[in-house]
C-alpha positions, 0 to 999 in steps of 0.5 A: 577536829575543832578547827574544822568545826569552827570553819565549818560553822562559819560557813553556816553563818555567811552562806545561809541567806540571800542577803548575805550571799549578796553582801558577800558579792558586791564586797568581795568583787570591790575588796578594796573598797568601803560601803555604807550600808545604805550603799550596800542596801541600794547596790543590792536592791535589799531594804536597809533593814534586811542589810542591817540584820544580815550584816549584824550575823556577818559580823561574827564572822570576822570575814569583814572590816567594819568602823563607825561613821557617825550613825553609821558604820562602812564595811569592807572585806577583812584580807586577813580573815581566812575565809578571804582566800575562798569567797575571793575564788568562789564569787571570782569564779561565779563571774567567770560563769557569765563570761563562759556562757558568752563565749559558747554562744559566739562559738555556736553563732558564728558565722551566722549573721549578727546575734544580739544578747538582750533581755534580762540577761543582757541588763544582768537582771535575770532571774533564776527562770530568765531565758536568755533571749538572742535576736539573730539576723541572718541570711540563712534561715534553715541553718539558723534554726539548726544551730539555735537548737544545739546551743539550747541543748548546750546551754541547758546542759551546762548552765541549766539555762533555756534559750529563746532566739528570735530569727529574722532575715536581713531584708526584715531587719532593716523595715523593722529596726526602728520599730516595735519588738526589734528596736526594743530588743536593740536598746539594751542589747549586746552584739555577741557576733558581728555580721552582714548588718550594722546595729 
């Protein structure tokens, strides 16, 4: 019972804020890795004040490694804590969701046309209220529309995440693709299937 209690409260202590759970991120998806935390702070867009405190909290934990230099200390995953071998899996998994998400869009896309990921989500800055915005040039307006559909209703279903696609036809591609809204789209984008236009 004890033991229990005792993981069960570690648990309270390294997943009860954001800052935590994005140190735990970035350390666990580098393990090998030494950050300062003023590299830690920067990777994570959180102030080196906020880093600091939740790094104070972390280390009660055991869950990293942590030596001084100079006025500072680095920080890097402890393989011998016991919490190593869950967030390991746990922010593994948590990248694996991203990848899931991409492979149902080219499943549901394909054979359409060229589709381009952009947005927020092609620069992974969404945030939790980010639509994922797909760019889709086809040939065959109707069945585009239709397609877009289902996988809005896919993707909302299993990752609770709404989409917003754009269809353009090939003929307006090309007047449009150094120019406004298309050629913004194409500057960060991804092309998740490969059809009848080059990007």
């Amino acid at each position: 019972m004890n033991d229990t209690m005792k993981l069960h409260n570690l648990l309270d202590d390294t997943v009860d804020s954001k800052s935590k759970i994005r140190i735990l991120r970035l350390l666990f998806r580098f393990p090998e890795r030494e950050f300062t935390e003023r590299e830690i702070a920067g990777m994570i867009g959180m102030s080196p004040n906020t880093v600091n405190l939740a790094l104070n909290d972390l280390r009660k934990t055991n869950v990293f490694l942590y030596k001084r230099l100079g006025r500072t200390h680095s920080y890097r995953c402890s393989p011998d804590s016991a919490l190593f071998p869950l967030f390991s899996e746990l922010f593994g998994k948590e990248k694996q969701v991203r990848q899931d998400m991409l492979d149902l869009m080219k499943e549901k896309l394909d054979g359409l046309g060229t589709c381009v990921l952009f947005g927020s989500f092609a620069r992974a800055e969404e945030k939790y209220d980010s639509d994922i915005d797909v760019l889709i040039i086809t040939g065959n307006r109707a069945e585009a529309e239709a397609r877009s559909q289902n996988l809005a209703e896919n993707l909302l279903r299993i990752f609770s995440v709404s989409l917003a696609s754009v269809i353009i036809s090939e003929e307006e591609f090309m007047t449009r693709r150094q120019t406004g809204f298309v050629k913004e789209a194409l500057s960060d984008g991804i092309v998740i299937v490969k059809g009848g236009v080059e990007i």
